[in-house]
C-alpha positions in Angstrom: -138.0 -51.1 116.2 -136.7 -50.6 112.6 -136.7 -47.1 113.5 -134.2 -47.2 116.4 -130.7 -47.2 114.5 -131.6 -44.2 112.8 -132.7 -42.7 116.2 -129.8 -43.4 118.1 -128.0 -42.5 115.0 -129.5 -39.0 115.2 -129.2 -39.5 118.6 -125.2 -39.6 118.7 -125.1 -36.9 116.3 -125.9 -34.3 119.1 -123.1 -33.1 120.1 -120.5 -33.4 116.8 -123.4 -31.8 114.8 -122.8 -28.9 117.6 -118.8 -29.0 117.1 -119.4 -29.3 113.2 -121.6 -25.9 113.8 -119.3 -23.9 115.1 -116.2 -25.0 113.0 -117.8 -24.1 109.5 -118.9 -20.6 111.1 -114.5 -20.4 111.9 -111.6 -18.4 110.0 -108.4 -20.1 110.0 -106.0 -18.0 112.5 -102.7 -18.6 115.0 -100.5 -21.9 114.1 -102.4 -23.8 111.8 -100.2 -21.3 109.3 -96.8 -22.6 110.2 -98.1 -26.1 110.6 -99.8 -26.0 107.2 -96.6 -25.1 105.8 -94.2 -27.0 107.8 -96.2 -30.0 105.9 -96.0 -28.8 103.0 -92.1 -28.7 103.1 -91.7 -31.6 104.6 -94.3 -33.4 101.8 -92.1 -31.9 99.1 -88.2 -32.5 101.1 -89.2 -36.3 101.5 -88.3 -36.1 104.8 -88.6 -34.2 108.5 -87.4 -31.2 109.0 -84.6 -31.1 112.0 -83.7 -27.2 111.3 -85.7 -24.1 111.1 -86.2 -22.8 108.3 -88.7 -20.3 108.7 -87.1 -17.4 111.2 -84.5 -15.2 110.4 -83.5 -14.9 114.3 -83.0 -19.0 114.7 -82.5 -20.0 110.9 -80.7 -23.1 110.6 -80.5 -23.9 114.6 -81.9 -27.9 115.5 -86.0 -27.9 115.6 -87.3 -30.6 117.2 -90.5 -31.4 115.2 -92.7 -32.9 117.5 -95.8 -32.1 115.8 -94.4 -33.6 112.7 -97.3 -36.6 112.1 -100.4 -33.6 112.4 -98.1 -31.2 109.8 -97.9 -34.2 107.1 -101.2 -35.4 107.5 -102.8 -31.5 107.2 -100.7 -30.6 104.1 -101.4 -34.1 102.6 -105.0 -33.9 103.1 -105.6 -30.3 102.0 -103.5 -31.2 98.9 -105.8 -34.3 98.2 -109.3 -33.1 98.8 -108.5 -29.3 99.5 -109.3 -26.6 102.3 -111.7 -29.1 103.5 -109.4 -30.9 105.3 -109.1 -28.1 108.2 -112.6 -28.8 109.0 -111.3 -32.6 109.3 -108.6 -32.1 111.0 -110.8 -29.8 113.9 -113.6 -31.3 113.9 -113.5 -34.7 112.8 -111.3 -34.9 115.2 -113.1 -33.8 118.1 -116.2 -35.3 116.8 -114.3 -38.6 117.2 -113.2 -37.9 120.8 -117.4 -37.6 121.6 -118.2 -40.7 119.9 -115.3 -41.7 121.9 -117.2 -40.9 125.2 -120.4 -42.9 123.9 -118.7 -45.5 123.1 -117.1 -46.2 126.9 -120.2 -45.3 128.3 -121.9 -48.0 126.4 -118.7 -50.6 126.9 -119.7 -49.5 130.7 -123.5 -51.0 130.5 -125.2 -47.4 129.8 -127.8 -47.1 127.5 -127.5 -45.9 123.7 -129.7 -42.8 125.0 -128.0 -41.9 127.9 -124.1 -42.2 127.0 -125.7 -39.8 123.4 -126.8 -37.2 125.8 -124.1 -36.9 128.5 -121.9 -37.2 125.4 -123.6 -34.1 123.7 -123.7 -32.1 127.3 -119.8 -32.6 127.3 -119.9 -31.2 123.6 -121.4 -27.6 125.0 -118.5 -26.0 126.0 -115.6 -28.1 123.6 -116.2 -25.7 120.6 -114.5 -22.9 122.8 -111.1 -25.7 121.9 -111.7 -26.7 118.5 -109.4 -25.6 116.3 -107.0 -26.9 113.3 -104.3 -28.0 115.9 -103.2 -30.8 116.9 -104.7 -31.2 120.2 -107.8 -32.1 118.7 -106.2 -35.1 118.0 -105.3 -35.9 121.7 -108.4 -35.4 123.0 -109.5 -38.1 120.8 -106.6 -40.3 121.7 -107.9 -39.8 125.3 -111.4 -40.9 124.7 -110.2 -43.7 122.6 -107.5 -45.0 125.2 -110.0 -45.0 127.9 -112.3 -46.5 126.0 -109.4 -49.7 125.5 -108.8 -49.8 129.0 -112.7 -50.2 129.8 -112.9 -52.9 127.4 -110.0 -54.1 128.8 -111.3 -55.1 131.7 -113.6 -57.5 130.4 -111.7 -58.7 127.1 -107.9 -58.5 128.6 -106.7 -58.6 124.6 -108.2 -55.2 124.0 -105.0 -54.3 125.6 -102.8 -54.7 122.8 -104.6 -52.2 120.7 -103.4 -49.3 123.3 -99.7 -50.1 121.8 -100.3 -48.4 118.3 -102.7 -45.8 118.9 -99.7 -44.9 122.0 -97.4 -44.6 119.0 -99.7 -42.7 116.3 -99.8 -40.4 119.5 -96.7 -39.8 120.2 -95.7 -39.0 116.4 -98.8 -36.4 116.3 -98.9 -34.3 119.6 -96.0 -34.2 122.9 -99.2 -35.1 125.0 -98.7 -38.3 124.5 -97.1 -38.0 127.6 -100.7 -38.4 128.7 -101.6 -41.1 127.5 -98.5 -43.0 129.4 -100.0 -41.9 132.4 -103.7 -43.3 131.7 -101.9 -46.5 131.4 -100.4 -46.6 134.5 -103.2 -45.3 136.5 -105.1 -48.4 135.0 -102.3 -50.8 136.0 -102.1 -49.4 139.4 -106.2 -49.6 139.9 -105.5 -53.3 138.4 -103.0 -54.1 141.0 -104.5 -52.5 144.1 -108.1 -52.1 143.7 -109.7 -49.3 146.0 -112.9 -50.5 147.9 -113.7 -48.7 150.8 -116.0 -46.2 151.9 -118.3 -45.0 148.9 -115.3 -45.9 146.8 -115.3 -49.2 144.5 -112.8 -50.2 141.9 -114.9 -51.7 138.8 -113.9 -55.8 138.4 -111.4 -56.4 136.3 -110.1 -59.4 134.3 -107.0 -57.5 133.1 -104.2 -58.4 135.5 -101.1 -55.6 136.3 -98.7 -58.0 134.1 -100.6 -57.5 131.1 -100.8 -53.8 131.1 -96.9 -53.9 132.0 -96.4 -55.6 129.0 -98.2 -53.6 126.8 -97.2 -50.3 128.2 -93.1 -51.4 127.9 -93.8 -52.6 124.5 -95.7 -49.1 123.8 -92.7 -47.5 125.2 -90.0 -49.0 123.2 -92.3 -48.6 119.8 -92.5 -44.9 121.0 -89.2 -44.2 120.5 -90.2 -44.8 116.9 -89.7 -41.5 116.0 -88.4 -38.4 113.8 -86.9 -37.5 117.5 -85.7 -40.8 119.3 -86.2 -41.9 123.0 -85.4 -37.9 123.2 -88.4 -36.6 122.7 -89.9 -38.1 125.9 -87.3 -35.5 128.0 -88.4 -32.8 125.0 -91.9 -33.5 125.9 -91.3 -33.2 129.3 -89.6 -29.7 129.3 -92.1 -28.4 127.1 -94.6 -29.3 129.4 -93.4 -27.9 132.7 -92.0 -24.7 131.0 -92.6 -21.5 133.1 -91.8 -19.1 130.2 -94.7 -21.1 127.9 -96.8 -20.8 130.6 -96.1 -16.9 130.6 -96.8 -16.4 127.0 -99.5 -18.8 126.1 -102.8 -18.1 127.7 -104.1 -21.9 127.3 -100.7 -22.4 130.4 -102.9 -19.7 132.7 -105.6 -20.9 134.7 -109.3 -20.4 133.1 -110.1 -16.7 133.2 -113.5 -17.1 135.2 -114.4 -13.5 134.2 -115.9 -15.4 131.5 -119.7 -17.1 132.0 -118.9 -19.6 129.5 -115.6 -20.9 131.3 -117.4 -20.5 134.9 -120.0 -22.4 133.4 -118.2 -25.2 132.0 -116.2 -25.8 134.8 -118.6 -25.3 137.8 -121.6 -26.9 136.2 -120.7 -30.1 135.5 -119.3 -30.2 139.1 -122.0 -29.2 140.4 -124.2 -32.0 139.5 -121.5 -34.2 140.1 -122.2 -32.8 143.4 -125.9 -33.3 143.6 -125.5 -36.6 142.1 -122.7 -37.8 144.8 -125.3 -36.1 147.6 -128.6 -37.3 146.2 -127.6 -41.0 146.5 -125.6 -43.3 148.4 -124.1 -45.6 145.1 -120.7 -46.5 145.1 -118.2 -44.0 142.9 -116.3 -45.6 140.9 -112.8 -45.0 141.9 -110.9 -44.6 138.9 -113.2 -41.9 136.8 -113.3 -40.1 139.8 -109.7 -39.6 140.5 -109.4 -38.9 136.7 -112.5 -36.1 137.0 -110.8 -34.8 140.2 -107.1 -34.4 138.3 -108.9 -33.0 135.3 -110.3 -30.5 137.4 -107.3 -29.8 138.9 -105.5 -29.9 135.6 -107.8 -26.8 134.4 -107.6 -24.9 137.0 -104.0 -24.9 137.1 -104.2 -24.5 133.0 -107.2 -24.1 131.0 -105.8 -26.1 128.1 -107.0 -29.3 130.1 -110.4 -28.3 130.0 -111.3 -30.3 127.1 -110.1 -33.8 128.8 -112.3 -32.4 131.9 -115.5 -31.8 129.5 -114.7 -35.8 128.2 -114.5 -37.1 131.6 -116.9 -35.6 134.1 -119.8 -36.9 132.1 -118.2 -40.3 132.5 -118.9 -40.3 136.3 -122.4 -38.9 136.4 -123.5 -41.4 134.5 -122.0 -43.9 137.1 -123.8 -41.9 139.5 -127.2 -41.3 138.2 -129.7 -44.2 137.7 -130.8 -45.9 134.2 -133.1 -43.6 132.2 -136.0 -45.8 130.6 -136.6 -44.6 126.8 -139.0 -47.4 126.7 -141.8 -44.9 126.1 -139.7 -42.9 123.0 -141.4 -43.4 119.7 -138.4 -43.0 117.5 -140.3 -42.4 114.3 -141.8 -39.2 115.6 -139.0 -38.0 118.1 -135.5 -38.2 115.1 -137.4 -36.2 112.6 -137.5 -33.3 115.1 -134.1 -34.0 116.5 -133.0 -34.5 112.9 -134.3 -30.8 112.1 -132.7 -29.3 114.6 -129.2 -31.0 113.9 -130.1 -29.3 111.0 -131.1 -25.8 112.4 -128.1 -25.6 115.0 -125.3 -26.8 111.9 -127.1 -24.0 109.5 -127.9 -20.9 112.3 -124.8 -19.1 110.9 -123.5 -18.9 107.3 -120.8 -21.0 106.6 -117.6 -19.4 105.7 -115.5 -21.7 103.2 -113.1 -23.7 104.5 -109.4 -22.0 104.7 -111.2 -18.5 105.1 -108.2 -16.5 106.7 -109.2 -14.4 109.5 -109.4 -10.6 109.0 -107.1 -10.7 111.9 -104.3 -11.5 110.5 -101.5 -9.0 109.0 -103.2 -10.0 105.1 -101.9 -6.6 103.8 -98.9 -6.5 105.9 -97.8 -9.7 104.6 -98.0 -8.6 101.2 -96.1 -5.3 101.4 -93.5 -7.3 103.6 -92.7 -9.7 100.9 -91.7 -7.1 98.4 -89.9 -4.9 100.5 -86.8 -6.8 102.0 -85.3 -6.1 105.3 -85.7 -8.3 109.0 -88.8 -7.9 110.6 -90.1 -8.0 114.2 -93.3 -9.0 114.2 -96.3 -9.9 117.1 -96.1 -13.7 118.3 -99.6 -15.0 117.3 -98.8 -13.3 113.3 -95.7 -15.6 113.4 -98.0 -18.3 111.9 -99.3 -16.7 108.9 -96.4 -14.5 108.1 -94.4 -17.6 107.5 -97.6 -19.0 105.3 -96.8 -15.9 103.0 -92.6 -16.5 103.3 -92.0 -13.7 105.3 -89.3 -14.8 107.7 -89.8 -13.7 111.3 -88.7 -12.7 114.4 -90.5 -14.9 116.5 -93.5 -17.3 115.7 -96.2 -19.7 117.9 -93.0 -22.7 117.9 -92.3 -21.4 121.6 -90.8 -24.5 122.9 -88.2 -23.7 119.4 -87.2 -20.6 120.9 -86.5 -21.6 124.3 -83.0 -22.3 124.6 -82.3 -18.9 123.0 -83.0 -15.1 124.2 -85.7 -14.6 121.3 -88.3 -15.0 123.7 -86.6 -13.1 126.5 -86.2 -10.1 124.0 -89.6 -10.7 122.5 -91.2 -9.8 125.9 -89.1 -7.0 126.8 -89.8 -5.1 123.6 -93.8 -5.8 123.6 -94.0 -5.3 127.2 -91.4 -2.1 126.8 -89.6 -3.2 130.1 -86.4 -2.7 128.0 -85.4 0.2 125.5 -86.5 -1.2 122.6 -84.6 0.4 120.6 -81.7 -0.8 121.9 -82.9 -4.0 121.4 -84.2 -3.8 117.8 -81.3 -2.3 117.3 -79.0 -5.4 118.0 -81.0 -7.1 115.4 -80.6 -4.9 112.7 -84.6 -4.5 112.3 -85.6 -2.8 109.3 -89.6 -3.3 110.2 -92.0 -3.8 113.0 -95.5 -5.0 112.0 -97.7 -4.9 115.0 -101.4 -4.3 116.0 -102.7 -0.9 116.2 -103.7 0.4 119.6 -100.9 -1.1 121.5 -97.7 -0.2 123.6 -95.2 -0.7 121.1 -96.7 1.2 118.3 -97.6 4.0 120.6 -93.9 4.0 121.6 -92.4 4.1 117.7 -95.1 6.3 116.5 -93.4 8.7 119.6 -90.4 8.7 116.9 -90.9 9.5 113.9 -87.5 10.9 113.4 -86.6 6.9 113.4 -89.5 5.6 112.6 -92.2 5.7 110.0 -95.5 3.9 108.8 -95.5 2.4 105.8 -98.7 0.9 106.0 -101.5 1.5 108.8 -104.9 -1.3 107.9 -107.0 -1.8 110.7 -105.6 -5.0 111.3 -101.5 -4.4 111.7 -99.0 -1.0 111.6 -96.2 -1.5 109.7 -93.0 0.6 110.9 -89.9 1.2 108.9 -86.7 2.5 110.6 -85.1 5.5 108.9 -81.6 5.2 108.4 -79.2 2.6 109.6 -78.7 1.2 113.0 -75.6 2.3 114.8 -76.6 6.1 115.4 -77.5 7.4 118.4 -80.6 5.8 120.4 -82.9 7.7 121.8 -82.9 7.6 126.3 -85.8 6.2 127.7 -86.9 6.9 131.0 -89.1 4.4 132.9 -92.1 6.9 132.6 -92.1 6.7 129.1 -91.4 2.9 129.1 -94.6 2.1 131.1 
């Protein structure tokens, strides 16, 4: 027996040791640039930032900094204990969502071992999401609320802890929104339990008013805020935006073409399944209408996998019977597991933390800030060309750009279904910086009478237009646009 903490401790490990492993083997890349630096400014202003100042196309204009809480705490903890802190900020913070999952599973009257493994099957496919971003941090919100409104039911005053982790939530991540409608599901379940058929609502001490209470009072703190009571209708906009949807392939549905995202999606529903076939035990109402909107949820966008891959294991272990580990000899079985924590954490070599990705326009960043003149740059280099304090065109802040026709004109020159000269000349661009191989640059290299490459590395083209803007533009037909 003295050996069983350290088992179960090994145990737990599982799947964050699996997370850990693919984070340290990650380059930094996309918007943990612009965060990173948004942070940083706002860390050295002494205060949020409520107008862009990283664009030339929207300088100045109101910026509604809903990610504000994530930006301070990256820049603050990479300032304290250095580049470390992206690995935290991934993660730790998905490694807190899993524990998350073992913990509700236990609060549910699972066993240590079996809430550690269904935990670490759920871990298999979250790497694919882990990132320095901060929806890491709302998939351990999730976890964590859920977790409160299991406990809940048995120890009504766990209730009252849902009111400040609401708030943290809605100062780190606009999906708070999410967490609002956890809590009502709960009070609705509370107030008309479903028990009929296979279907059983869990017993419950935790009465409707309390959860009222608690979710009013987590209301009104939510308005708390950089924003006020307006980031709620922000939050909502944002999250029902077709032109997001358009741009940001997390908004698409799961491209099935890949065996990992068939995988993760159709085999835990599978053996939901199986499980649901193979015996005829009640389902527990409410994790199965949250597996069955998850689902939903990531079909519709695949950026809901992750609270999917936290929830589905949730409901199997409802559904499967109690695993006896009687028979486990923990002194002999943790060594190995121990070892191969070890071997799955160390298969790759770890790359320092803050590694940028070779992806990234590195040397087109560097001739851009000594060579002045407005650039129009690729979308997912927005990020990192503001690191370096190159101001852009257009950067990963889509829900920023919305209200104005930077994202309209964005499109139309990338996907060439305007002339886009005509439109690069309305903004005065000096220089394009975009990936090799691609539409655009094929078009521009088509010109060299206007245009010219200043700098060709295997990661980004810069052009530089010849001459000033005004003279004649060149006709396009459609053939040459497509």
């Amino acid at each position: 027996m003295r050996f069983r903490p350290v088992w179960l401790t090994v145990l737990v490990l599982l799947g964050p040791v699996y997370i850990w492993a693919h984070i340290i083997d990650a380059r930094l890349s996309g918007d943990v640039f612009w965060q990173w630096t948004a942070g940083q400014a706002m860390l050295q202003a002494g205060h949020v930032l409520h107008h862009d100042p990283f664009s030339w196309t929207m300088h100045g204009k109101p910026w509604v900094t809903e990610e504000w809480g994530f930006e301070v705490l990256l820049a603050a903890l990479v300032q304290t204990i250095g580049p470390t802190a992206f690995w935290m900020m991934s993660a730790g913070a998905a490694s807190l969502a899993v524990v998350g999952v073992v913990a509700r599973l236990r609060e549910m009257g699972h066993g240590w071992e079996k809430a550690a493994v269904l935990a670490a099957l759920a871990s298999l496919a979250l790497p694919i999401f882990v990132k320095t971003r901060p929806q890491e941090f709302s998939y351990a919100f999730t976890a964590w609320e859920l977790y409160l409104l299991t406990r809940a039911r048995r120890q009504p005053q766990a209730a009252w802890l849902l009111i400040p982790l609401l708030w943290v939530w809605t100062n780190m991540h606009g999906s708070f929104l999410l967490g609002f409608v956890l809590l009502g599901l709960e009070t609705l379940w509370s107030w008309r339990p479903v028990n009929w058929g296979l279907f059983v609502t869990p017993p419950t001490r935790l009465g409707p008013g309390r959860l009222l209470a608690a979710g009013a009072a987590a209301t009104l703190l939510s308005f708390v805020n950089p924003n006020g009571p307006g980031l709620w209708v922000y939050a909502w906009h944002v999250s029902f935006s077709p032109v997001i949807s358009q741009m940001i392939s997390e908004w698409q549905s799961p491209d099935f073409h890949s065996t990992v995202l068939l995988l993760a999606v159709a085999g835990p529903l599978t053996l939901l399944i199986l499980a649901m076939a193979g015996r005829r035990a009640r389902v527990p109402w409410p994790d199965f209408v949250l597996t069955g909107g998850f689902f939903v949820a990531t079909l519709r966008a695949a950026r809901f996998m992750p609270y999917y891959l936290l929830e589905w294991p949730v409901l199997l272990a409802d559904l499967t019977p109690a695993v006896d580990f009687r028979h486990v000899k923990p002194a002999l079985i943790a060594p190995v597991v121990a070892l191969a924590e070890v071997a799955i954490l160390f298969a790759h070599p770890v790359v320092p933390p803050g590694t940028v990705s070779e992806q990234e326009p590195i040397a087109a960043a560097t001739y851009l800030r000594h060579h002045a003149g407005r650039v129009f740059n690729a979308y997912h280099w927005g990020g990192y060309l503001i690191y370096r304090q190159v101001p852009v065109f257009v950067d990963g802040r889509t829900d920023f750009y919305l209200p104005s026709h930077v994202l309209q004109n964005y499109l139309a020159v990338k996907d060439l279904t305007k002339n886009p000269d005509v439109i690069l000349g309305r903004y005065r661009v000096r220089y394009v910086v975009w990936p090799p191989g691609q539409a655009l640059d094929q078009y521009l290299l088509t010109d060299r009478a206007a245009w010219k490459v200043v700098l060709d590395s295997r990661a980004a083209m810069v052009f530089e237009h010849v001459g000033p803007w005004g003279a004649q533009v060149r006709t396009v037909t459609r053939g040459s646009l497509g």
